[in-house]
PyMOL Python script that loads the backbone (N, CA, C, O; Angstrom):
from pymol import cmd

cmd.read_pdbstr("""\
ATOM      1  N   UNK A   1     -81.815  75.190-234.273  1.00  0.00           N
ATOM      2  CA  UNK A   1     -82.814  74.674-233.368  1.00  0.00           C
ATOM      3  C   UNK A   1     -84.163  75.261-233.779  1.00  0.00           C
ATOM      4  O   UNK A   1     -84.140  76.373-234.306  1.00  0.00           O
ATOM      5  N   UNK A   2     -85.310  74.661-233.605  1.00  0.00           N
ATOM      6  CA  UNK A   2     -86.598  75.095-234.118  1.00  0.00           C
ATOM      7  C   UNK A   2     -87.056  75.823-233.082  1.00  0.00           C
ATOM      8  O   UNK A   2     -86.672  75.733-231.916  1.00  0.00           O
ATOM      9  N   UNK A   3     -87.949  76.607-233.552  1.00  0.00           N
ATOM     10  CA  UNK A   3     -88.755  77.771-232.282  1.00  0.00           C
ATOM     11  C   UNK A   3     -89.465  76.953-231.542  1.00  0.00           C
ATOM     12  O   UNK A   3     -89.526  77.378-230.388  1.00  0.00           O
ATOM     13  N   UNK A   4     -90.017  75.987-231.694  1.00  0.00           N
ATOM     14  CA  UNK A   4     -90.203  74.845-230.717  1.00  0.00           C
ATOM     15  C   UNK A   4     -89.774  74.760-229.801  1.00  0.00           C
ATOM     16  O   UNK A   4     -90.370  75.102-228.779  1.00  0.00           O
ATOM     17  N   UNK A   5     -88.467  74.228-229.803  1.00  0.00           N
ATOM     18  CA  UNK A   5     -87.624  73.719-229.053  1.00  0.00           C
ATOM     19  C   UNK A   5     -87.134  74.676-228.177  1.00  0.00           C
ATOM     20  O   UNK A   5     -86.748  74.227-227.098  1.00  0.00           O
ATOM     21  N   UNK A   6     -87.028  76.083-228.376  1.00  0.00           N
ATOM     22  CA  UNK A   6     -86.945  77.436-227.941  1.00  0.00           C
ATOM     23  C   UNK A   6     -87.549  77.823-227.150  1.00  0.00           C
ATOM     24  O   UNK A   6     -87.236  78.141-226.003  1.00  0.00           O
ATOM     25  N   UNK A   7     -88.872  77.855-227.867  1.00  0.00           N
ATOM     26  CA  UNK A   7     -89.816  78.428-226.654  1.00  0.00           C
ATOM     27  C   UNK A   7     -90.312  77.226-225.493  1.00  0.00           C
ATOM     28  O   UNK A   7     -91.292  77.519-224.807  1.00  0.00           O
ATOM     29  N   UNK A   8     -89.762  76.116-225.309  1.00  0.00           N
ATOM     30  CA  UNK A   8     -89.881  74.911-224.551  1.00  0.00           C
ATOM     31  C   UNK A   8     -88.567  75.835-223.412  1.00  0.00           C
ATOM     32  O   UNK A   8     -88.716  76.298-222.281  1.00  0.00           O
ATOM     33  N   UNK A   9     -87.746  75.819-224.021  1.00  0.00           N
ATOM     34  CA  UNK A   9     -86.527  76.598-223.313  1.00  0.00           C
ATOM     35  C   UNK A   9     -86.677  77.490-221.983  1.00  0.00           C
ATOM     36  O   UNK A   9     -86.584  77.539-220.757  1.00  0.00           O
ATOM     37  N   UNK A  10     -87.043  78.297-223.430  1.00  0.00           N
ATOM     38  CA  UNK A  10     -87.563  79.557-222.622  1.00  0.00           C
ATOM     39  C   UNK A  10     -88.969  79.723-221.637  1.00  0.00           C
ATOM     40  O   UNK A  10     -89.324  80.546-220.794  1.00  0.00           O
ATOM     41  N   UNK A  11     -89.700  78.191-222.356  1.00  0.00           N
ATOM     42  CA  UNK A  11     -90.823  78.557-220.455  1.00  0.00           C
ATOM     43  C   UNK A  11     -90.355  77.792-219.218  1.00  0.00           C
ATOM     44  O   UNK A  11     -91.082  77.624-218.238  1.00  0.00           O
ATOM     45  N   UNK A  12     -89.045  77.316-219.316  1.00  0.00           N
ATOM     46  CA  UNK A  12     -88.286  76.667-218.290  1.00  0.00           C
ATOM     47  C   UNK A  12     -88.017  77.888-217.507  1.00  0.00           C
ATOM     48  O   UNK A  12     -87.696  78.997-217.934  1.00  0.00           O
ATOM     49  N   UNK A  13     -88.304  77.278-215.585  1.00  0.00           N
ATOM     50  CA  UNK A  13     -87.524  78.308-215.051  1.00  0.00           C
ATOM     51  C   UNK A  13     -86.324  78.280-214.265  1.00  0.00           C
ATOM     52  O   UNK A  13     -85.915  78.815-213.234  1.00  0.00           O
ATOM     53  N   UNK A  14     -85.847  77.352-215.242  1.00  0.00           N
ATOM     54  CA  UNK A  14     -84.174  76.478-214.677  1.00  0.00           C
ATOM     55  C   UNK A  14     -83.106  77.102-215.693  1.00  0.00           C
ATOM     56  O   UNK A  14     -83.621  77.528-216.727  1.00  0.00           O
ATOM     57  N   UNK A  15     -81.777  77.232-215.600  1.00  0.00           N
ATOM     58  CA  UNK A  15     -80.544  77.297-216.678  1.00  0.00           C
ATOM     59  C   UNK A  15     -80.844  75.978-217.743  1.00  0.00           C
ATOM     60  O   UNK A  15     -81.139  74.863-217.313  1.00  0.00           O
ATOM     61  N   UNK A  16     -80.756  76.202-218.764  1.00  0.00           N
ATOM     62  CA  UNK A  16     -80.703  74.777-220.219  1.00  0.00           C
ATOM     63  C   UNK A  16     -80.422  75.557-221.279  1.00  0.00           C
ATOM     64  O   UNK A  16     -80.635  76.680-221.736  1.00  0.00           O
ATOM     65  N   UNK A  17     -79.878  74.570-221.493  1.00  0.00           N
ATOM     66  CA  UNK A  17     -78.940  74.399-222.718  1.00  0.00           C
ATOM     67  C   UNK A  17     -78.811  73.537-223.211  1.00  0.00           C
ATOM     68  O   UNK A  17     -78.413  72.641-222.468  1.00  0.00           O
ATOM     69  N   UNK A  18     -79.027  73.088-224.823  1.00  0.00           N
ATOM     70  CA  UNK A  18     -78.725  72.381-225.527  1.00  0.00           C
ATOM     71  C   UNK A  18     -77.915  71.972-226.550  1.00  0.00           C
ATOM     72  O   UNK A  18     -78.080  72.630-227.577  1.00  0.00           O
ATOM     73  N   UNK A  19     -77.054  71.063-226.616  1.00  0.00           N
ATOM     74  CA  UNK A  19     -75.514  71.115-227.135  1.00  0.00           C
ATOM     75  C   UNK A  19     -75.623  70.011-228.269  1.00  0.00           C
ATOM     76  O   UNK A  19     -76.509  69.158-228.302  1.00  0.00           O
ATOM     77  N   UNK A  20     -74.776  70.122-229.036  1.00  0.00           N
ATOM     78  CA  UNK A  20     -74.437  68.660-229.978  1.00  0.00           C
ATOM     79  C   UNK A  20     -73.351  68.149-229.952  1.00  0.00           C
ATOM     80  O   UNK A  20     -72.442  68.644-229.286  1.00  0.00           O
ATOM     81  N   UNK A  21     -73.192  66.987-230.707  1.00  0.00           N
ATOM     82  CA  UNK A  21     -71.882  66.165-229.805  1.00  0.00           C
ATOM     83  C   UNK A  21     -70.413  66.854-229.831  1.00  0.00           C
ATOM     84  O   UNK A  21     -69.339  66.601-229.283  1.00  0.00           O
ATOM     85  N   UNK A  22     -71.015  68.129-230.988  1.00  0.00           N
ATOM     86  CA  UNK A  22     -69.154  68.840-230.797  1.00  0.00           C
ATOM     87  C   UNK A  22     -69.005  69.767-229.403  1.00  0.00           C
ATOM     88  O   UNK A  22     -67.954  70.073-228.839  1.00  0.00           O
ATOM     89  N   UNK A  23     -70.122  70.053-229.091  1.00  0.00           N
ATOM     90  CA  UNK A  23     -70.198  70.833-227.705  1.00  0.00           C
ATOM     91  C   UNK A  23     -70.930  72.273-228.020  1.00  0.00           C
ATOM     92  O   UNK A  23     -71.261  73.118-227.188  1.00  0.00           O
ATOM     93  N   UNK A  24     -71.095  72.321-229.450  1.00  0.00           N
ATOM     94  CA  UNK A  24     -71.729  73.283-230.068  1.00  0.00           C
ATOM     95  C   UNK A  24     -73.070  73.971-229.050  1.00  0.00           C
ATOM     96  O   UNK A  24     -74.222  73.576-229.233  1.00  0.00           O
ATOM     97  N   UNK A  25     -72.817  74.797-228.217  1.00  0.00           N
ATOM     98  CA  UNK A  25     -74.462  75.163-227.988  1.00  0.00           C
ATOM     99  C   UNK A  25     -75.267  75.540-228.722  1.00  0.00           C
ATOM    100  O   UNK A  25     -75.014  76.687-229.091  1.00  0.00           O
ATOM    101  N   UNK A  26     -76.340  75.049-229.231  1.00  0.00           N
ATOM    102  CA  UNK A  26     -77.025  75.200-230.273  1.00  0.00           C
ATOM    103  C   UNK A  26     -78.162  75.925-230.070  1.00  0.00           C
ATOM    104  O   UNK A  26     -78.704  76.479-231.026  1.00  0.00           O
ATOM    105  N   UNK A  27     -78.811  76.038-228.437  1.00  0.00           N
ATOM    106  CA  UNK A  27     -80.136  76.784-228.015  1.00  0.00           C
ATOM    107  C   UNK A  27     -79.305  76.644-226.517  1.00  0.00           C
ATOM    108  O   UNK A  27     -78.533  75.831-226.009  1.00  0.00           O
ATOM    109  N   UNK A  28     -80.065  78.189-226.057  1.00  0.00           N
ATOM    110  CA  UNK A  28     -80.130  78.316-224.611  1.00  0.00           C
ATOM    111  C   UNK A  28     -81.389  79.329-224.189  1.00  0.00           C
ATOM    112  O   UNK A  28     -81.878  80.274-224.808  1.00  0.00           O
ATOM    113  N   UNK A  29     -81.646  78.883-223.175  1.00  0.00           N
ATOM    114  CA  UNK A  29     -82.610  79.690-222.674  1.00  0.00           C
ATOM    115  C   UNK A  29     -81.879  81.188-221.774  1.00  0.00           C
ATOM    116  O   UNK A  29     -80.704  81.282-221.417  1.00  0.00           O
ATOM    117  N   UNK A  30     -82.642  81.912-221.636  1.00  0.00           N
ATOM    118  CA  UNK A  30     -82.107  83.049-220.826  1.00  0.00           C
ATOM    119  C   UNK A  30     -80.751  82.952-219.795  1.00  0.00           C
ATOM    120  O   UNK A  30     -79.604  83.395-219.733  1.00  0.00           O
ATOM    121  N   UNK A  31     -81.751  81.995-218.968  1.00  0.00           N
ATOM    122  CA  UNK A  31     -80.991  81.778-217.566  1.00  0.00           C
ATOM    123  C   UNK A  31     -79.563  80.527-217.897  1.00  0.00           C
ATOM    124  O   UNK A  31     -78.653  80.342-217.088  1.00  0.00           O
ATOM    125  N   UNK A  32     -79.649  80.010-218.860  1.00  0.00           N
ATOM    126  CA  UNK A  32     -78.842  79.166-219.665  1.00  0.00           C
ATOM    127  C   UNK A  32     -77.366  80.243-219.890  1.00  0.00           C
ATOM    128  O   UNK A  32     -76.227  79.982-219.505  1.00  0.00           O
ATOM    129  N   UNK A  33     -77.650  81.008-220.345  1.00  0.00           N
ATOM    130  CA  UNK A  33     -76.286  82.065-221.038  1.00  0.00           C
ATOM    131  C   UNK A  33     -76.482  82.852-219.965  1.00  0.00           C
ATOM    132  O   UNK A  33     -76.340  84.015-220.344  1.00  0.00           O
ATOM    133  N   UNK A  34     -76.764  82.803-218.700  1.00  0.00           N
ATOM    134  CA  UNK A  34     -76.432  83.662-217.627  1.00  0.00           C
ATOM    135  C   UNK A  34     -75.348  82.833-216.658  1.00  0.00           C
ATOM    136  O   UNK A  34     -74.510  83.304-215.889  1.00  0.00           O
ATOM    137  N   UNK A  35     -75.613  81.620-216.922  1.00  0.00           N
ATOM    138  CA  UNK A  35     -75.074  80.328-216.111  1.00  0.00           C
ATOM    139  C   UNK A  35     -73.854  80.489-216.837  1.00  0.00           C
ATOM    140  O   UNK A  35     -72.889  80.716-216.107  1.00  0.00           O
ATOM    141  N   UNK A  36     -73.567  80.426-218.308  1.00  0.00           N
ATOM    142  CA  UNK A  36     -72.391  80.245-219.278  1.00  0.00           C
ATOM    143  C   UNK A  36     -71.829  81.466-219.890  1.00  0.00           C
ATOM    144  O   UNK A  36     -71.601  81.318-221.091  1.00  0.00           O
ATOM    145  N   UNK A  37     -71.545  82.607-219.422  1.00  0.00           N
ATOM    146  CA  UNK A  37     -71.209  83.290-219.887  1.00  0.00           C
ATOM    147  C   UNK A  37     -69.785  83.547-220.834  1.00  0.00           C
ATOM    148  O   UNK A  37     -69.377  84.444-221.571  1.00  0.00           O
ATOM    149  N   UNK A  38     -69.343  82.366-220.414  1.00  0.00           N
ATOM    150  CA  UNK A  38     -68.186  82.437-221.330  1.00  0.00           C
ATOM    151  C   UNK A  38     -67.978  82.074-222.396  1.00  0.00           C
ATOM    152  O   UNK A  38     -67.321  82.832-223.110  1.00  0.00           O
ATOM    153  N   UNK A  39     -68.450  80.751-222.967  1.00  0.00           N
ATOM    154  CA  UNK A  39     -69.027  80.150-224.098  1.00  0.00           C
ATOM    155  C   UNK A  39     -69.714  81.295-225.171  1.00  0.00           C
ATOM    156  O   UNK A  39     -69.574  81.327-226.394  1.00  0.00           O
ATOM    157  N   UNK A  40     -70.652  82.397-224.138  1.00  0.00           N
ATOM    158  CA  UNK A  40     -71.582  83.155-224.970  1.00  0.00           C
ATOM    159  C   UNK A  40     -70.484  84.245-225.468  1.00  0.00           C
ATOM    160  O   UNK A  40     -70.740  84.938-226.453  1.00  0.00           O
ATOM    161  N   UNK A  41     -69.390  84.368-224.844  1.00  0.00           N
ATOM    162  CA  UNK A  41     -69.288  86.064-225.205  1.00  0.00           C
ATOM    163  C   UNK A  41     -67.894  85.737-226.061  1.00  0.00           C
ATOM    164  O   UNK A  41     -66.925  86.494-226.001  1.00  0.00           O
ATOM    165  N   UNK A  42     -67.907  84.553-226.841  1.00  0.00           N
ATOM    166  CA  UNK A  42     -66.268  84.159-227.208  1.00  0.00           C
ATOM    167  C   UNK A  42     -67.131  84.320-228.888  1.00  0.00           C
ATOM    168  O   UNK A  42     -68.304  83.954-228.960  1.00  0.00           O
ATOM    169  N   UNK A  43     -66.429  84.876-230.117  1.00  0.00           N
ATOM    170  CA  UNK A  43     -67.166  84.726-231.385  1.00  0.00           C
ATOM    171  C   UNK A  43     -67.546  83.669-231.890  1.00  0.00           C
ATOM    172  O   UNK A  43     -67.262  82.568-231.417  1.00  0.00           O
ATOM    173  N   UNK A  44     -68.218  83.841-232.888  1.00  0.00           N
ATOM    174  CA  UNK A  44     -68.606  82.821-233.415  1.00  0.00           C
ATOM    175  C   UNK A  44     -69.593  81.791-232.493  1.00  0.00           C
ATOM    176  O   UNK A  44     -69.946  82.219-231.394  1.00  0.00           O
ATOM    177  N   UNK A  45     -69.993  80.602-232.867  1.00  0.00           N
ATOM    178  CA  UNK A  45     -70.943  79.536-232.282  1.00  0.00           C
ATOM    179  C   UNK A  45     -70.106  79.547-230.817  1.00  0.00           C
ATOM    180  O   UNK A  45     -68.878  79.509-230.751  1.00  0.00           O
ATOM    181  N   UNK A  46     -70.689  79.586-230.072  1.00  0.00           N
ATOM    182  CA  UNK A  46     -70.965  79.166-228.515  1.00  0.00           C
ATOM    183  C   UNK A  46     -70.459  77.501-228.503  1.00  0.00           C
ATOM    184  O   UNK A  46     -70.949  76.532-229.084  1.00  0.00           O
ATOM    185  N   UNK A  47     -69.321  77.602-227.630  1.00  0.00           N
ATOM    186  CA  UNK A  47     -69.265  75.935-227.542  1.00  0.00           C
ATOM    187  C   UNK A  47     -68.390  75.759-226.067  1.00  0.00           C
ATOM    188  O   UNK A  47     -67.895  76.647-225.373  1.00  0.00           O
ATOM    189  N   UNK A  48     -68.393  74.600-225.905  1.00  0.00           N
ATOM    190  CA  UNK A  48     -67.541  74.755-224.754  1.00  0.00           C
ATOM    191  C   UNK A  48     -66.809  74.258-224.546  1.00  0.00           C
ATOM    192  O   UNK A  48     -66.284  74.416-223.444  1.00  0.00           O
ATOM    193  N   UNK A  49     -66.220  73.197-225.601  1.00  0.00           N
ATOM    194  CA  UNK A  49     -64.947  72.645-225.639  1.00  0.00           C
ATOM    195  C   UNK A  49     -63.741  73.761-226.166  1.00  0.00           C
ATOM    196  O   UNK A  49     -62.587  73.796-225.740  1.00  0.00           O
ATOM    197  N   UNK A  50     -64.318  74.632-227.179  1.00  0.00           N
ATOM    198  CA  UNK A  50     -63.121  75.684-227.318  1.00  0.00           C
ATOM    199  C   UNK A  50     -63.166  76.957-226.085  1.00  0.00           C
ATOM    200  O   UNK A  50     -62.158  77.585-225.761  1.00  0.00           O
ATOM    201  N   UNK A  51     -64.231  77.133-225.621  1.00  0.00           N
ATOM    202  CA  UNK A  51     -64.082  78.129-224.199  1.00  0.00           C
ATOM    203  C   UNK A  51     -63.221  77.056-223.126  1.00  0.00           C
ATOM    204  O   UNK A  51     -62.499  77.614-222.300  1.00  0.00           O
ATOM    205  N   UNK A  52     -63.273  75.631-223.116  1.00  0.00           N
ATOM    206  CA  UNK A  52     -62.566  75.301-221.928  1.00  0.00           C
ATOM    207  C   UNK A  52     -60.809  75.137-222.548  1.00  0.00           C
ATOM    208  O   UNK A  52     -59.913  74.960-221.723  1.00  0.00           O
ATOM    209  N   UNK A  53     -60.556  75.204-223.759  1.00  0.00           N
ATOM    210  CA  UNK A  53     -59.139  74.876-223.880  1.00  0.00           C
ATOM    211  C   UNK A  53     -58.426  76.098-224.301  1.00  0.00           C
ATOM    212  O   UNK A  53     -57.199  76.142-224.388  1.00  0.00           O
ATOM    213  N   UNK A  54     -59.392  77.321-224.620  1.00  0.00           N
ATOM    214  CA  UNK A  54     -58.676  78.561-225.903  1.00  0.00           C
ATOM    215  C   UNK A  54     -59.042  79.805-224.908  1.00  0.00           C
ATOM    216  O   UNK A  54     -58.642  80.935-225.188  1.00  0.00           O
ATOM    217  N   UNK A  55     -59.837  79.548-223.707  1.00  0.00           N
ATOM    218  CA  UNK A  55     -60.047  81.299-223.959  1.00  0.00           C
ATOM    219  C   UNK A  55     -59.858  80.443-222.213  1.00  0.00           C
ATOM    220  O   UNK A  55     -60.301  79.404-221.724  1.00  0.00           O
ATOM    221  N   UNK A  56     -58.824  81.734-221.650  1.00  0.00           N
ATOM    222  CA  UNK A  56     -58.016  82.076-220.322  1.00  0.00           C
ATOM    223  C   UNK A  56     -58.910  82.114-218.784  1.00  0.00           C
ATOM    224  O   UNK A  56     -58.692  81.847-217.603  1.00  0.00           O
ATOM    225  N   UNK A  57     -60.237  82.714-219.785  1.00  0.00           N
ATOM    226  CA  UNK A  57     -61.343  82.795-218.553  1.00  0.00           C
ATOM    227  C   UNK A  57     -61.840  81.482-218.367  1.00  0.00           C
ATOM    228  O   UNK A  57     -63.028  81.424-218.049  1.00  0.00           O
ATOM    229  N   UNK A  58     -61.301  80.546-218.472  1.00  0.00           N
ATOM    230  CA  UNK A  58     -61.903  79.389-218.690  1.00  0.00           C
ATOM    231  C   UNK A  58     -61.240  78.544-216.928  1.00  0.00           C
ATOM    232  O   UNK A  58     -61.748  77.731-216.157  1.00  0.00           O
ATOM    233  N   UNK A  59     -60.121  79.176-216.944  1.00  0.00           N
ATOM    234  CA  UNK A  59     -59.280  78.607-215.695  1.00  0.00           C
ATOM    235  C   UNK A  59     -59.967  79.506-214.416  1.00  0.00           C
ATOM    236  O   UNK A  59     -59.427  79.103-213.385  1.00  0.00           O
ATOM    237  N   UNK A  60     -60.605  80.194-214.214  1.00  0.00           N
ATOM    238  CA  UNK A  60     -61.126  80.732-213.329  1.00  0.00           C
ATOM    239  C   UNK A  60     -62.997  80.627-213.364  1.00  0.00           C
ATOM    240  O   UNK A  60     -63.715  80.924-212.409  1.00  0.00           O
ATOM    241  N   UNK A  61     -63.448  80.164-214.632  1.00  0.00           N
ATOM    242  CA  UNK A  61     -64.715  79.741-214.479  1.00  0.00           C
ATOM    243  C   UNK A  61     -64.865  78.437-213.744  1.00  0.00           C
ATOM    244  O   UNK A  61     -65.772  78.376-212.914  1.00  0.00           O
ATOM    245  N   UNK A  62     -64.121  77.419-213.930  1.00  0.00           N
ATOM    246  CA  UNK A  62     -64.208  75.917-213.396  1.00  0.00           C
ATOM    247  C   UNK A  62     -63.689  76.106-212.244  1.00  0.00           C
ATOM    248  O   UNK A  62     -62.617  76.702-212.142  1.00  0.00           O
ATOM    249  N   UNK A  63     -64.303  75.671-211.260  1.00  0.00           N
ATOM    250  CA  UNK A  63     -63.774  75.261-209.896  1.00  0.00           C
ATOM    251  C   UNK A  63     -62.721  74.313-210.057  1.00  0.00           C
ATOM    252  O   UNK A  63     -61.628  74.561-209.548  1.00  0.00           O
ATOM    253  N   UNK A  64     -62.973  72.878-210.931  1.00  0.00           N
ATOM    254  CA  UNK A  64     -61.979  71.948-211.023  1.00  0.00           C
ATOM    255  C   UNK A  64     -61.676  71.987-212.495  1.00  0.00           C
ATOM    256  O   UNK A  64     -62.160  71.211-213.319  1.00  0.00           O
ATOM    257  N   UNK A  65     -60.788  73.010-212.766  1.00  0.00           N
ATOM    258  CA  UNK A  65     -60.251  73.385-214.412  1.00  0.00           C
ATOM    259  C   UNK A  65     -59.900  72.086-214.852  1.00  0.00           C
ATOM    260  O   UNK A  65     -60.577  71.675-215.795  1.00  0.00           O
ATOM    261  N   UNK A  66     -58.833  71.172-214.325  1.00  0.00           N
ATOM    262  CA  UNK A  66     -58.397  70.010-214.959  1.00  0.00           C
ATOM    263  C   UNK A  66     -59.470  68.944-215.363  1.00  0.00           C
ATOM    264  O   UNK A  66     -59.590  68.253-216.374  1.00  0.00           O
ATOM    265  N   UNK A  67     -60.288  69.065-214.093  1.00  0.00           N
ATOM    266  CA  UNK A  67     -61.622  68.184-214.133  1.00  0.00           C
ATOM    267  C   UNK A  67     -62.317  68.738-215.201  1.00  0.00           C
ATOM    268  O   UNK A  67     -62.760  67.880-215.965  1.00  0.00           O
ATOM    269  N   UNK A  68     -62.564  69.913-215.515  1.00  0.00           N
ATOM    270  CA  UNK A  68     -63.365  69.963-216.394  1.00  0.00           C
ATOM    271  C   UNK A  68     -62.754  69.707-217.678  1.00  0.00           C
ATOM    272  O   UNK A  68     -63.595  69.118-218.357  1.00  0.00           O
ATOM    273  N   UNK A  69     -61.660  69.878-218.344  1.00  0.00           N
ATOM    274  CA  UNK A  69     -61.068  69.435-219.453  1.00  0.00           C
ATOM    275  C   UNK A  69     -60.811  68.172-219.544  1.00  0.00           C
ATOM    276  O   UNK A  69     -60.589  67.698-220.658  1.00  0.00           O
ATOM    277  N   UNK A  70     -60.787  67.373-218.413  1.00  0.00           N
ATOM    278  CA  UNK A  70     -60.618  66.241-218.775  1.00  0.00           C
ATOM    279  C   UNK A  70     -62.301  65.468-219.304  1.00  0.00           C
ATOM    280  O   UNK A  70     -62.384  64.667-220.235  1.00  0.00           O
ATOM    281  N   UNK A  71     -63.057  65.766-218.775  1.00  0.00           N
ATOM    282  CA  UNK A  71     -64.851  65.784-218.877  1.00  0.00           C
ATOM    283  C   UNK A  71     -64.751  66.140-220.315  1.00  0.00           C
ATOM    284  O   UNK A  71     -64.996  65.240-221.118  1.00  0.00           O
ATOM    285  N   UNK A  72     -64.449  67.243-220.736  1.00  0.00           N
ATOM    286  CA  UNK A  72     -64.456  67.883-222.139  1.00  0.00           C
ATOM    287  C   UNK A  72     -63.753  66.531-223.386  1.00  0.00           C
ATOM    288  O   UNK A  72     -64.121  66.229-224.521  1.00  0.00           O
ATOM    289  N   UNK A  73     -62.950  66.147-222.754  1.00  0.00           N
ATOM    290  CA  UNK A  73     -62.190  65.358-223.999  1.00  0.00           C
ATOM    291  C   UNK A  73     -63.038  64.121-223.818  1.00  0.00           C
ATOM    292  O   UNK A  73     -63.538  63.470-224.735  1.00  0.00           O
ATOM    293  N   UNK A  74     -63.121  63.919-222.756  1.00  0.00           N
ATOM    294  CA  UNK A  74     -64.282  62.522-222.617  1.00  0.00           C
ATOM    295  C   UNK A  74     -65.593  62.637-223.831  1.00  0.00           C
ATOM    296  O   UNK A  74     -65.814  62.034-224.881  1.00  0.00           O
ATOM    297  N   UNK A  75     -66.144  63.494-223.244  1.00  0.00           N
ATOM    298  CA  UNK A  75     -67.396  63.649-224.079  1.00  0.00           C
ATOM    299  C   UNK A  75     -67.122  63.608-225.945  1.00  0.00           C
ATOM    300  O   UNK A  75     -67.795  63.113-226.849  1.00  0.00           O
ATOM    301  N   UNK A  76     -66.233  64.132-225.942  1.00  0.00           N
ATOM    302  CA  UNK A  76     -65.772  64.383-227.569  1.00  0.00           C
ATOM    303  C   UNK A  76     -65.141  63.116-228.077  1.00  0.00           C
ATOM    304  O   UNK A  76     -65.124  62.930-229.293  1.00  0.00           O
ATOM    305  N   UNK A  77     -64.570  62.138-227.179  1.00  0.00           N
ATOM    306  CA  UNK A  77     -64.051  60.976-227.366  1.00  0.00           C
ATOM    307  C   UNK A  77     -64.936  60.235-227.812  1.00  0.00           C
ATOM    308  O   UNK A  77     -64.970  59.652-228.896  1.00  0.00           O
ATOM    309  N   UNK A  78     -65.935  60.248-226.681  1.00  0.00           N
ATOM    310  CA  UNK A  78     -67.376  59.282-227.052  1.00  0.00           C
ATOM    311  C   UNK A  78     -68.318  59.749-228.201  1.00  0.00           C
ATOM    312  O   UNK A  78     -68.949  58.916-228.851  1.00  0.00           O
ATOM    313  N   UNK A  79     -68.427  61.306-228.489  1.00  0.00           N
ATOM    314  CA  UNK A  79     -68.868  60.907-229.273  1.00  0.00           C
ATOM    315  C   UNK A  79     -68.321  60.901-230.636  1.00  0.00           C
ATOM    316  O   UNK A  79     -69.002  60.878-231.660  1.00  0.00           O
ATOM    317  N   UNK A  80     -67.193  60.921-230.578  1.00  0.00           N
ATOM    318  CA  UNK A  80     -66.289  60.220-232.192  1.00  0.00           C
ATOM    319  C   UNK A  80     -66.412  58.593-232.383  1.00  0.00           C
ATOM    320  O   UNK A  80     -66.543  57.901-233.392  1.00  0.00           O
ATOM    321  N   UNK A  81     -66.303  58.243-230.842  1.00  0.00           N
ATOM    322  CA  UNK A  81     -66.450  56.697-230.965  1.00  0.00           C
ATOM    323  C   UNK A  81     -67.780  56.031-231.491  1.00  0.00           C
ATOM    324  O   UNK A  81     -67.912  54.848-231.807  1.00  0.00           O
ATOM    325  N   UNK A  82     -68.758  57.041-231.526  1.00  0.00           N
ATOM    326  CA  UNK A  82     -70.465  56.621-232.218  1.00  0.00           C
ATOM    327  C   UNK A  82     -69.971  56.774-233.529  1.00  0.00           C
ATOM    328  O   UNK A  82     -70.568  56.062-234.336  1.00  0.00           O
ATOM    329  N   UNK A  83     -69.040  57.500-234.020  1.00  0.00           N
ATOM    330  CA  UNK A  83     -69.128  57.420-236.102  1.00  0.00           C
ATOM    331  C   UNK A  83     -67.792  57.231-236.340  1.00  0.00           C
ATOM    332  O   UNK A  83     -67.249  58.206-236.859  1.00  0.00           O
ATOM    333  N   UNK A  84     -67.043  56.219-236.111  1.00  0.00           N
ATOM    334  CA  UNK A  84     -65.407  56.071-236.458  1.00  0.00           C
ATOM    335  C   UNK A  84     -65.540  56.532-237.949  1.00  0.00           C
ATOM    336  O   UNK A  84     -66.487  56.525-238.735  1.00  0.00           O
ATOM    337  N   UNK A  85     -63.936  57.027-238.061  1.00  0.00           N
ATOM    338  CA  UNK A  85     -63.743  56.793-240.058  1.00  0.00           C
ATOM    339  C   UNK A  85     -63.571  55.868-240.569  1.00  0.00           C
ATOM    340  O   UNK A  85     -63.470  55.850-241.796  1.00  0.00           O
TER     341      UNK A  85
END
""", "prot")
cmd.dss("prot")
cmd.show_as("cartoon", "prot")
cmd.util.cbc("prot")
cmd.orient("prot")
């Protein structure tokens, strides 16, 4: 993400976050990774399709765990369906 786009972020005084179609968080602002802490503290790139299916804290972050995995596969569905093989 460009420092641009960053410091746009960061003079927000809301939680944001910005993702790509793998779920990759790619920029967050402060209050962004205060909102997501789980995504942030798992290695590697921040994402949240592997924090909602791989890491345990994931069933006690979601109010509606199923709901949210099912949301998760949605989003990843659609966007495979923008570039078939």
């Amino acid at each position: 993400m460009t420092d641009a786009v960053q410091q746009v972020l960061d003079s927000m005084s809301v939680p944001a976050v910005v993702m790509n179609s793998r779920m990759d968080i790619v920029a967050a602002n402060e209050l962004g990774r205060a909102l997501y802490p789980g995504p942030f503290s798992m290695a590697g790139q921040p994402n949240f399709a592997r924090f909602a299916f791989l890491d345990p804290r994931a069933a006690e972050f979601y109010d509606q765990y199923d709901g949210a995995k099912t949301f998760t596969v949605s989003v990843l569905r659609a966007s495979a369906g923008r570039n078939p093989p």
